[in-house]
C-alpha positions as CSV (number, residue, x, y, z in Angstrom):
1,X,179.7,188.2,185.0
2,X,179.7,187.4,188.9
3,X,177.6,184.7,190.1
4,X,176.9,185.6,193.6
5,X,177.0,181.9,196.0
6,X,174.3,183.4,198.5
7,X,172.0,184.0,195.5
8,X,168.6,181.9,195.2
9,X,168.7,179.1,192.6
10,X,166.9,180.2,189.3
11,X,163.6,178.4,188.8
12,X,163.1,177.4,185.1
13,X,159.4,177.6,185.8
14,X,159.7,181.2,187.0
15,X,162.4,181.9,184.5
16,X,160.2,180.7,181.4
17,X,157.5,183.3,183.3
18,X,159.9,186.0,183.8
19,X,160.9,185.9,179.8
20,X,157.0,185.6,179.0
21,X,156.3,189.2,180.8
22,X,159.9,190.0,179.3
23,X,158.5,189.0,175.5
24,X,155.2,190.6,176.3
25,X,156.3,193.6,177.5
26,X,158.8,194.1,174.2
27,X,155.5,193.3,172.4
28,X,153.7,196.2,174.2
29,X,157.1,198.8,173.4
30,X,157.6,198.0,169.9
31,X,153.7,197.8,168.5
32,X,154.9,194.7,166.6
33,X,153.4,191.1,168.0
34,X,156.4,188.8,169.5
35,X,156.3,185.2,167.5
36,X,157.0,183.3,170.4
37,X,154.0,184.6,172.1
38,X,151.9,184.0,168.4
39,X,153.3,180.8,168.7
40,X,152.6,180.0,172.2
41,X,148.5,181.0,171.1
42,X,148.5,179.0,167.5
43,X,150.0,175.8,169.0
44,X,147.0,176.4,171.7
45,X,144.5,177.1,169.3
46,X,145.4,173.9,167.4
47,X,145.3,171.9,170.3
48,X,141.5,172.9,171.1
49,X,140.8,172.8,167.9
50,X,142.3,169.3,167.2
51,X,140.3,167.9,170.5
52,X,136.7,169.6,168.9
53,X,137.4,167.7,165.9
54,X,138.6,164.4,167.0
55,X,135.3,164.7,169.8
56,X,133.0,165.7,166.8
57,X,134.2,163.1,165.0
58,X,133.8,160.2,167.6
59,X,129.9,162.1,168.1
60,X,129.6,161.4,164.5
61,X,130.4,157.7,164.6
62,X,128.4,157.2,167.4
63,X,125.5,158.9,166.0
64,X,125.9,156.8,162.8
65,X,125.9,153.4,164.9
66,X,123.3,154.5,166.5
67,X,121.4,155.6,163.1
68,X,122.4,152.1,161.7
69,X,120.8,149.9,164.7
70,X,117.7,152.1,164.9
71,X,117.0,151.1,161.1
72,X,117.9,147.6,162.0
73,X,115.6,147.4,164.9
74,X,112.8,149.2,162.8
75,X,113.2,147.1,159.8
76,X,112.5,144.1,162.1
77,X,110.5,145.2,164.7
78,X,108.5,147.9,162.7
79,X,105.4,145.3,162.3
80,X,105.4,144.7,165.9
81,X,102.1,146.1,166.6
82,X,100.4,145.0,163.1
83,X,101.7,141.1,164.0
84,X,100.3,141.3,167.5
85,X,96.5,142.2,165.7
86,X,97.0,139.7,162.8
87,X,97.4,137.1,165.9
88,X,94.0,137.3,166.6
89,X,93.2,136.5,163.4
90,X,94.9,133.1,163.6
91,X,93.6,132.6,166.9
92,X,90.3,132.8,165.9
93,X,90.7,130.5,162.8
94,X,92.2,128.5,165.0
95,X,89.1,128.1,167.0
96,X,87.3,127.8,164.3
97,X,88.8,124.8,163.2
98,X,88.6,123.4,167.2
99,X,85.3,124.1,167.3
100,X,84.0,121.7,164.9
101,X,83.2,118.4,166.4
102,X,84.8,115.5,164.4
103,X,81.5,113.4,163.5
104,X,80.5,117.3,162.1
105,X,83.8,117.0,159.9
106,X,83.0,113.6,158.8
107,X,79.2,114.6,157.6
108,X,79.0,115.8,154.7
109,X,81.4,117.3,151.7
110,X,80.9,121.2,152.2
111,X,81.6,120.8,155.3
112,X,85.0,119.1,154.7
113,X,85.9,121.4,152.3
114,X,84.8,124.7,154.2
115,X,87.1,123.3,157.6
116,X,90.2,122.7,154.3
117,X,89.8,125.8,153.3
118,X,89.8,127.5,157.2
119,X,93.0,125.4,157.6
120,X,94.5,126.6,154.3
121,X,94.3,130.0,155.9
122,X,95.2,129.8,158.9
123,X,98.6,128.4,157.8
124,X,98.9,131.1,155.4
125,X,98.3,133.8,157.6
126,X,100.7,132.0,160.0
127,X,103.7,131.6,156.9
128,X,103.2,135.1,156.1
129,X,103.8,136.1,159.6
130,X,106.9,133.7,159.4
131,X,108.2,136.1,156.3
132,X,108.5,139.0,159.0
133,X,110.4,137.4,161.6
134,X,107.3,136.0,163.7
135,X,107.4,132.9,165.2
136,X,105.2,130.3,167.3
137,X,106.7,129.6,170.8
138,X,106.6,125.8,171.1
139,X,106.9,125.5,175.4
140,X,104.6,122.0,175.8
141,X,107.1,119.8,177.3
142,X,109.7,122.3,178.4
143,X,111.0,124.1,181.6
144,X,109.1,127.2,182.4
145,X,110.5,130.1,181.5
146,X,108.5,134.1,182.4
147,X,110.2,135.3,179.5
148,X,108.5,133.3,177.5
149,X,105.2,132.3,179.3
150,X,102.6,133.1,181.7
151,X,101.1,130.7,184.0
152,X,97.4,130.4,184.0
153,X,97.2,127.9,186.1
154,X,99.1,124.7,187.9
155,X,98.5,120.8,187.1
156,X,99.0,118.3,189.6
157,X,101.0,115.6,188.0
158,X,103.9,113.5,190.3
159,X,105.3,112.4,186.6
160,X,106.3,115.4,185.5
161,X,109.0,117.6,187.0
162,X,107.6,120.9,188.7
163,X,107.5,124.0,186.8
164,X,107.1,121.4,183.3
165,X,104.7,123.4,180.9
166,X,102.1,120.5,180.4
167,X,99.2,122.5,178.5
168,X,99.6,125.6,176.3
169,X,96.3,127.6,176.4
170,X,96.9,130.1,174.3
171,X,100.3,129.8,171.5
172,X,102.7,132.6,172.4
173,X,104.7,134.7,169.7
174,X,108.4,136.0,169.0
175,X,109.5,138.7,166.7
176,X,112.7,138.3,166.5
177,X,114.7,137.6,169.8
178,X,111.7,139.5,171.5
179,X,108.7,138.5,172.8
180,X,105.4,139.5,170.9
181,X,103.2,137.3,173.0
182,X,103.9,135.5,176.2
183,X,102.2,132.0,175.6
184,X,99.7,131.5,178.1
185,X,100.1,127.7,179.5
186,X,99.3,125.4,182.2
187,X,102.5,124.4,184.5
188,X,102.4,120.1,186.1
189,X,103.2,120.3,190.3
190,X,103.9,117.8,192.5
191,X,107.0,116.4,191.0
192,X,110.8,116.5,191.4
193,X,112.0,120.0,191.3
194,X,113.8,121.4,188.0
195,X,117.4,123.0,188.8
């Protein structure tokens, strides 16, 4: 065989077609499938098969994370709404309690004993709560934080830094690392700023 100089090069690309149509066209003339080309369409099968497998699988996983930390989050946060009503239950013994003037307490025995037995339930209710993950939020004292607590109003008071929480109104509430009730507090002005 003669290899002609002035000849174009031979492209493997093009020669790798030209056998393809070659294969496929024997195919075509003897009736029988060539196994190159059945190879050629199992090895692709198997590839997109392989990739809808390994992207089911990782659906899957995610899915079961997913599954897993909505469980958690229920689990904990599932009495969200029943904690936030049973709060004003303890706010309203708490009142209770407030309510009663001192000299009132001191009177006479029934008395005494019905303000014990108000307390005795309050805290109760309030160490049942603690069972399920609900907790008081204890800002008096501390920097204010609106995460945590909502301004009512502002004290004047040069010996506090600004933005101290100096009175808590209402005792705020967390489940958890969330919030159940902001606790409604007073804030001192007038003093150095808080970085």
């Amino acid at each position: 065989m003669m290899i002609d100089p002035n000849a174009d090069p031979i492209d493997p690309v093009d020669d790798a077609a030209a056998q393809h149509d070659e294969r496929a066209q024997t195919q075509g003339a003897a009736g029988e499938p060539d196994p190159f080309v059945v190879l050629e369409n199992l090895t692709a099968e198997n590839a997109t098969l392989k990739d809808k497998v390994l992207r089911t699988m990782a659906e899957m996983e995610n899915v079961r994370r997913r599954t897993d930390k909505e469980v958690a989050d229920s689990k904990l946060y599932g009495v969200s709404n029943f904690a936030r009503e049973m709060l004003a239950v303890a706010d309203n013994l708490h009142r209770a309690i407030a309510s009663l003037p001192a000299e009132a307490r001191a009177g006479s025995e029934a008395v005494k004993t019905l303000v014990e037995g108000v307390e005795l339930t309050e805290r109760d209710l309030l160490s049942r709560l603690a069972r399920f993950n609900v907790r008081p939020i204890e800002p008096e004292g501390k920097k204010f934080d609106p995460n945590l607590h909502e301004v009512l109003f502002e004290v004047p008071d040069e010996s506090m830094p600004s933005g101290t929480v100096k009175q808590v109104v209402e005792t705020g509430y967390t489940i958890g690392d969330r919030v159940l009730r902001a606790a409604k507090v007073g804030v001192s002005r007038g003093g150095p700023k808080v970085n």
